[in-house]
N, C-alpha and C positions, 0 to 999 in steps of 0.2 A: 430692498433689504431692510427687515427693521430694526432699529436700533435702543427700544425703549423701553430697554428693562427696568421693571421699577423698584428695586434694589439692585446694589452687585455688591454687598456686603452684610453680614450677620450673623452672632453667634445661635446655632440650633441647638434649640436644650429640649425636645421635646419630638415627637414622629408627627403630630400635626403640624409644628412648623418646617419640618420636612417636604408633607405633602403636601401645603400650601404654596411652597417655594417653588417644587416643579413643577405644579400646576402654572403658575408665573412662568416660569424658562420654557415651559411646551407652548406657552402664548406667543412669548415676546422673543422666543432664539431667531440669533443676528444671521444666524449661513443655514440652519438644516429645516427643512417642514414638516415638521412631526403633526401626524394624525390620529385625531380622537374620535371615539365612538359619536356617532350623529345622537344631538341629544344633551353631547355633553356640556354646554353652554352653564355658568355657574356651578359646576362639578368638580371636585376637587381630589378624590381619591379614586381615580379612573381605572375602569375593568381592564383595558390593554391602551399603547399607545403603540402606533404605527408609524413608518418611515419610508416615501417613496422616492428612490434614487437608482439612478441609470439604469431605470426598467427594475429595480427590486423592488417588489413588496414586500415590508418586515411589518411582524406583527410581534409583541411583547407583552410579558404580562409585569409589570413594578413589582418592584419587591423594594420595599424600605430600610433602610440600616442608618442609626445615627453614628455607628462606628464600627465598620466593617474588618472582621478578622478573619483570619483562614480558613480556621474549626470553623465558625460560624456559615461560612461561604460552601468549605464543603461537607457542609450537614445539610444545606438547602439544593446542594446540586443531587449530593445524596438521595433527596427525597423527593427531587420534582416528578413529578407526573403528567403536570399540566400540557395540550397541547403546545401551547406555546411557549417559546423559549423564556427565563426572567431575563429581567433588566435590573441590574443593581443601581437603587437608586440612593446616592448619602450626600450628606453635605460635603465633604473634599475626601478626595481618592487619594490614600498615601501611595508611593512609590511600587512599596510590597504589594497590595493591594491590586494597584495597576499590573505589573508581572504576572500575579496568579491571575488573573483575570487573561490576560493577554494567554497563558501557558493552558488555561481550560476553554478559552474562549467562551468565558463568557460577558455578555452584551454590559456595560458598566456607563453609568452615566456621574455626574458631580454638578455641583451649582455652580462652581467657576468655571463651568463649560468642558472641563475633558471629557470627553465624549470615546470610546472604546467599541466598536460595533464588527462584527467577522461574520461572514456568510459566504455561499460559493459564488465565489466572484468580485466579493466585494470587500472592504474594510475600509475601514472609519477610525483613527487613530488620532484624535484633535486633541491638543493642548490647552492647560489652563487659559480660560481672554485674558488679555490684558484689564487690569482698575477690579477684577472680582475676589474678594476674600471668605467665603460661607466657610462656617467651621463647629463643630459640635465640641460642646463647654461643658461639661459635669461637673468632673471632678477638679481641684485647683490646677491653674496652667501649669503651675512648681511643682509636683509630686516628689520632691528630693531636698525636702526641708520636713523641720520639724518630727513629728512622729511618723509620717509615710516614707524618710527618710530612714526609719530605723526598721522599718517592714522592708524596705530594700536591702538597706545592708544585711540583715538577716539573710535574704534569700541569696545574697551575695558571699554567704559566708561558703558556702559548695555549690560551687554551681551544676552539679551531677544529682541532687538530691530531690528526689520527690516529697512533696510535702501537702499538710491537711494543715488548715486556715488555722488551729487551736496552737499546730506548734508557732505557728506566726507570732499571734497572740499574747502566747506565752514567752517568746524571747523577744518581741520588741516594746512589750508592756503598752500598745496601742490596744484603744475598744475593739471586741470583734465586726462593730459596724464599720469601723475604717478601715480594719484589714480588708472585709469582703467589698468595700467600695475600690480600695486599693487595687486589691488580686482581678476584681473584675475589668477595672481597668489597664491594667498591664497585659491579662486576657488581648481586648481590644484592641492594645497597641502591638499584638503578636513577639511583647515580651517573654510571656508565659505561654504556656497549652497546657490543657488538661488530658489527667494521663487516665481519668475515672469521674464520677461523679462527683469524689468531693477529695480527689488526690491532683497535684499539680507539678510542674517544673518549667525550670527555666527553656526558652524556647533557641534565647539570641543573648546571651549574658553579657558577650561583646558589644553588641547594639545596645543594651541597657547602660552598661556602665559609658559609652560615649554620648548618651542622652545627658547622663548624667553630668558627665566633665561639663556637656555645652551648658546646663545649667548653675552648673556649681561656683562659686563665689566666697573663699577660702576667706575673706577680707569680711566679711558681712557675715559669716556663723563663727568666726571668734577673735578673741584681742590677743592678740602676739605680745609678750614683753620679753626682750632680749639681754644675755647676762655674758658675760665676759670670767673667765674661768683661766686660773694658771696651772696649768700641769694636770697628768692624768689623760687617760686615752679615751676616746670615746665609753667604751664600755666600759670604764671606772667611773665614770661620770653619770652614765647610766644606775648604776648600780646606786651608787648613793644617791642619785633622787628616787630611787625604788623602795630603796629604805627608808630613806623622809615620807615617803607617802606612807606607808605600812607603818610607819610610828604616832603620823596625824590622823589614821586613818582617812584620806585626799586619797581619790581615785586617781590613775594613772595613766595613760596608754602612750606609748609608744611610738613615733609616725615615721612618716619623709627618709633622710637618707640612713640612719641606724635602722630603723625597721625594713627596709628594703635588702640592706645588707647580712641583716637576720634571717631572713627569711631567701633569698638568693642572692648569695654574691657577686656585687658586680663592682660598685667603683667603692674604695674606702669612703668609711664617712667622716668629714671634714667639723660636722654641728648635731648635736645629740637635741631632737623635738621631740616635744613632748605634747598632747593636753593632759591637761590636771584641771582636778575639780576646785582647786585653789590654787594662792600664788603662795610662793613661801614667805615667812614670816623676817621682820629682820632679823632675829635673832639665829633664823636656819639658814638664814641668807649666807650671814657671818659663817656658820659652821660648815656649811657645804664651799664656801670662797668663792660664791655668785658674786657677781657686785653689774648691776643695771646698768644697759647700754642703747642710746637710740640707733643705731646702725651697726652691724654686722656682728658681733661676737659667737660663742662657740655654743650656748645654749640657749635654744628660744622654746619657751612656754605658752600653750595657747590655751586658752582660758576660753572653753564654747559657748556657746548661746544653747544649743539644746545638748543635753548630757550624754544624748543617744550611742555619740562613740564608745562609751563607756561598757555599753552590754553586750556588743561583739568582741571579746579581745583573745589574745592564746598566748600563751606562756615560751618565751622560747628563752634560754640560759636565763634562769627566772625574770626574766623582764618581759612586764604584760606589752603585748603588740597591739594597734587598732587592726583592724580587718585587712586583706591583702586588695580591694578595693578602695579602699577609704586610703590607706598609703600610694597607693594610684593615683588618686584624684589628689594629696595634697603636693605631690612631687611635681605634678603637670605643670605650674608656673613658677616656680621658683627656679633658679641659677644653679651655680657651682653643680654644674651637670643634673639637674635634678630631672628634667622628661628622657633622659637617655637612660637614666636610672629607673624610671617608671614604663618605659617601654622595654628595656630587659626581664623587669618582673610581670609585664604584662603577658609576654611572650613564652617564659617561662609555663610547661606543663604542668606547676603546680599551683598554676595563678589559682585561688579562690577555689581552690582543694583542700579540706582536710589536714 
């Protein structure tokens, strides 16, 4: 058995370092014998590769993908003609991937070894080796920072809605080269599907937004400063920093347990959050009867690193709201019931409606 593959780890940004990689794993694979055309010595992007086991003879023709998607998979089953059956060749096979593959049967291979193969009689079902990491890198590993971050919340503002790349553009004030780098990679990641040539929609908007939670990092896109407040009920407190912002002109939004409550009720809220595009002044400090707290108090202001929040918001008893995503993701770590609060409005039929 050989064992001496000569990587088992690297980022593929490119279809030659693709078919340079499997030309390697068709050399050096630890358990299967795959067979190449005679000839093929020094060859790298091979007419078919073959596989002889327990009396089967498989013959396949590669097909390449740096990042294999549904649409994309079934526009190629859609159109094979070839006698031979393909073989999906990519640097790592996601989950979804693997399933459609497994549900159409068809043949799917990966650098870290899972190997997917169905015939009569036979089936090949192998799991990532152990020690191999291959992985295709474009786009930034974070797509949920910065301005790609406000091409998501966008698209997260309805998750029912078909859209063309321009209204992207237009409400998340990203270049139209990031949006289509964006959209094409959400594509990829079978976030989105395209519903036309140049029309699209959300595909898994649950799956997206827990992409996102697993990357989101509430401590690292903005500064908290916390204010201790006497009297008045949440939404009296609301109200007047609504009005302090509309008089500074300081943009506003909304989050955590008031916005969730705004938007479906489920537990009172105990601390009125906000972002603001400033912090208040002493003198408004005074006039509102904030007065600055390191631990707990009843109003905490967060001050973002990118302003993005700001261009998704909706008006509910005039107090602008952030997105019903964005109130999701900032309830998921915080206490005084905050993920029970964010899985009630996640649940909720009008999550990210309208």
């Amino acid at each position: 058995m050989k064992t001496s593959y000569i990587s088992k780890s690297a980022v593929i940004r490119y279809e030659s370092e693709l078919v340079h990689c499997f030309r390697q794993f068709v050399d050096d694979e630890p358990d299967l014998k795959w067979q190449v055309p005679s000839g093929a010595a020094g060859q790298e992007r091979l007419p078919w590769v073959g596989l002889q086991l327990d009396g089967h003879g498989l013959r396949f023709k590669p097909v390449y993908s740096l990042k294999p998607s549904i649409p994309e998979l079934e526009s190629i089953l859609a159109a094979w003609n070839d006698p031979l059956a393909p073989l999906l060749i990519a640097p790592e096979l996601r989950p979804w991937i693997l399933d459609f593959c497994r549900h159409k049967r068809l043949a799917a291979v990966d650098l870290n070894g899972r190997v997917y193969l169905r015939a009569e009689g036979l089936l090949v079902d192998r799991r990532q080796l152990h020690g191999r990491d291959f992985r295709f890198e474009l786009e930034p590993r974070n797509v949920f920072v910065g301005k790609s971050a406000s091409i998501i919340r966008a698209l997260l503002t309805d998750r029912d809605r078909i859209w063309v790349q321009s209204e992207l553009v237009s409400r998340s004030k990203a270049s139209s080269g990031l949006v289509s780098r964006i959209v094409q990679h959400l594509i990829s990641q079978d976030f989105i599907e395209k519903q036309s040539a140049r029309e699209f929609r959300l595909h898994d908007p649950f799956r997206l937004i827990d992409a996102w939670a697993k990357a989101d990092d509430l401590n690292r896109r903005a500064t908290l400063t916390r204010y201790t407040i006497f009297g008045g009920s949440p939404l009296e407190i609301a109200r007047q920093l609504q009005s302090w912002s509309k008089e500074q002109s300081a943009s506003i939004a909304f989050t955590q347990w008031l916005a969730a409550w705004l938007r479906h009720p489920y537990t009172e809220p105990v601390v009125v959050s906000a972002y603001v595009a400033r912090l208040p002044e002493t003198a408004a400090l005074d006039r509102l009867g904030l007065r600055a707290v390191t631990e707990a108090g009843k109003v905490w202001l967060y001050l973002p690193v990118e302003e993005g929040v700001f261009l998704e918001t909706r008006s509910i008893q005039d107090l602008s709201l952030v997105t019903d995503a964005q109130i999701y993701l900032d309830l998921l770590n915080t206490g005084l019931r905050g993920p029970d609060a964010a899985m009630a409005l996640r649940n909720w039929e009008g999550f990210c409606r309208p």
